[in-house]
N, C-alpha and C positions, 0 to 999 in steps of 0.2 A: 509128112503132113499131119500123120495121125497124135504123132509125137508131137508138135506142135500146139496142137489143140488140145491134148491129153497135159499139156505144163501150165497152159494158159485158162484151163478148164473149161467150161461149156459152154459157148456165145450167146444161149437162149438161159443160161441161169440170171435171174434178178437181181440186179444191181444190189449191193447192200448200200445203205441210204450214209449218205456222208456225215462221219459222225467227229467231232471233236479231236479223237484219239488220233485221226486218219491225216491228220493236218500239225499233228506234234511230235518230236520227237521221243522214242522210245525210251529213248535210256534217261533222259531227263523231263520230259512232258512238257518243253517251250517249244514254241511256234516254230516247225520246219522253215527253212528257205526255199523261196521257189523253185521247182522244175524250169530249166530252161524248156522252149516250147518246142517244137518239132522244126518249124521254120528257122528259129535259131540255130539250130542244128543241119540246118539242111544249110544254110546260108554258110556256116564255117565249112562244110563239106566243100559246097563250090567255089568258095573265094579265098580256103588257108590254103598257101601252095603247101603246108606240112601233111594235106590230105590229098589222096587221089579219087575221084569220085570211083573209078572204078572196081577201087578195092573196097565198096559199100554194098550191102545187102538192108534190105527193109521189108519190117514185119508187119504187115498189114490185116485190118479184119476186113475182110471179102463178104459180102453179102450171102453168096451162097455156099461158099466151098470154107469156110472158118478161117483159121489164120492161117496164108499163107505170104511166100517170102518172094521176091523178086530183088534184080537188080538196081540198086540205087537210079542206075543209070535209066532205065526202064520207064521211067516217070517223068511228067510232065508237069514242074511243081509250082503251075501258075497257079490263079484265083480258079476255084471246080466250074465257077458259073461261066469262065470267059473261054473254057477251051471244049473246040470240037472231040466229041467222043472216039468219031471216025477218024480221026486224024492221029490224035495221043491219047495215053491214058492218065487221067489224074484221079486221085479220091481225095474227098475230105479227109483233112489233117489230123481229124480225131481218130480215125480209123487206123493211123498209125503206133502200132505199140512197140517199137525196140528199131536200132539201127544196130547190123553190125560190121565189125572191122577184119577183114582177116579169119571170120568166121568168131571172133570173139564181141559178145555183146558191149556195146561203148555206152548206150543210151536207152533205157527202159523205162516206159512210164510207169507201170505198175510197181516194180521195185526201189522206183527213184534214183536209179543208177546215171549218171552222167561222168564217163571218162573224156566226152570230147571238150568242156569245160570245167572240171574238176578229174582227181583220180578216186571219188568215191563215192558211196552214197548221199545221195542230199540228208542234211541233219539241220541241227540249229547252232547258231555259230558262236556258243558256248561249248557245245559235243566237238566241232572241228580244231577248236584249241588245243581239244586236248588226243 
C-alpha cells in the first residue's frame, strides 16, 4: 500500500491548477482527446465477453487509508446516492485512478493510459497517425 501511494504521491498535496499544457499534447501541443471515463470502462468490463470481470483490480483514493486496490468485483457500481452503505460498497467515480488487468495497468487517469479502448496513451489525433 505504501508503494502505492509512494507512485501516486501524497493525497493531501495541492492540486496543481489546470493549466493549458495539461490538456495538449506533448509532442506537438494540439488538443489531447478525451479520456474515456471510468464508467465507460467499467461498462466494457461487464458487458465485452473478451473481458472477465474477475480478472480486474481497481485503484481507488480511500478517504483515510490513500490509494488502495480492491477487486473489480468488490463494487457496487450503481449511482453513490442510490446504494445502501450497509449492504455494498460503492465510491464516487472520481476517486477511481487506474483499472488493472492481470496485474498490468489497462486504464490510468493520471497518465492517460487507456488499453481497454485504445493500445496507448491518449494523444491528439495528428500524434496517433504517426
Amino acid at each position: 500500500s505504501s508503494g502505492i501511494n509512494a507512485e501516486y504521491g501524497n493525497r493531501k498535496q495541492k492540486k496543481s491548477s489546470t493549466s493549458e499544457e495539461d490538456s495538449t499534447c506533448p509532442k506537438c501541443r494540439k488538443q489531447k482527446k478525451k479520456l474515456r471515463t471510468v464508467m465507460d470502462v467499467v461498462h466494457r468490463v461487464q458487458w465485452d465477453d473478451q473481458y472477465n470481470p474477475e480478472d480486474f483490480v481497481v485503484g481507488f483514493l480511500d478517504r483515510f487509508d490513500g490509494l488502495v486496490e480492491e477487486e473489480f468485483q468488490y463494487f457496487d457500481w450503481s449511482d453513490v446516492t442510490t446504494v445502501d452503505d450497509w449492504e455494498s460498497f460503492c465510491i464516487p467515480k472520481h476517486r477511481v485512478y487506474y483499472f488493472k488487468h492481470h496485474g498490468e495497468i489497462v486504464w490510468d487517469r493520471r497518465t492517460r493510459t487507456d488499453k481497454i479502448f485504445t493500445d496507448k496513451e491518449i494523444k491528439c489525433d495528428q500524434c496517433e497517425k504517426t
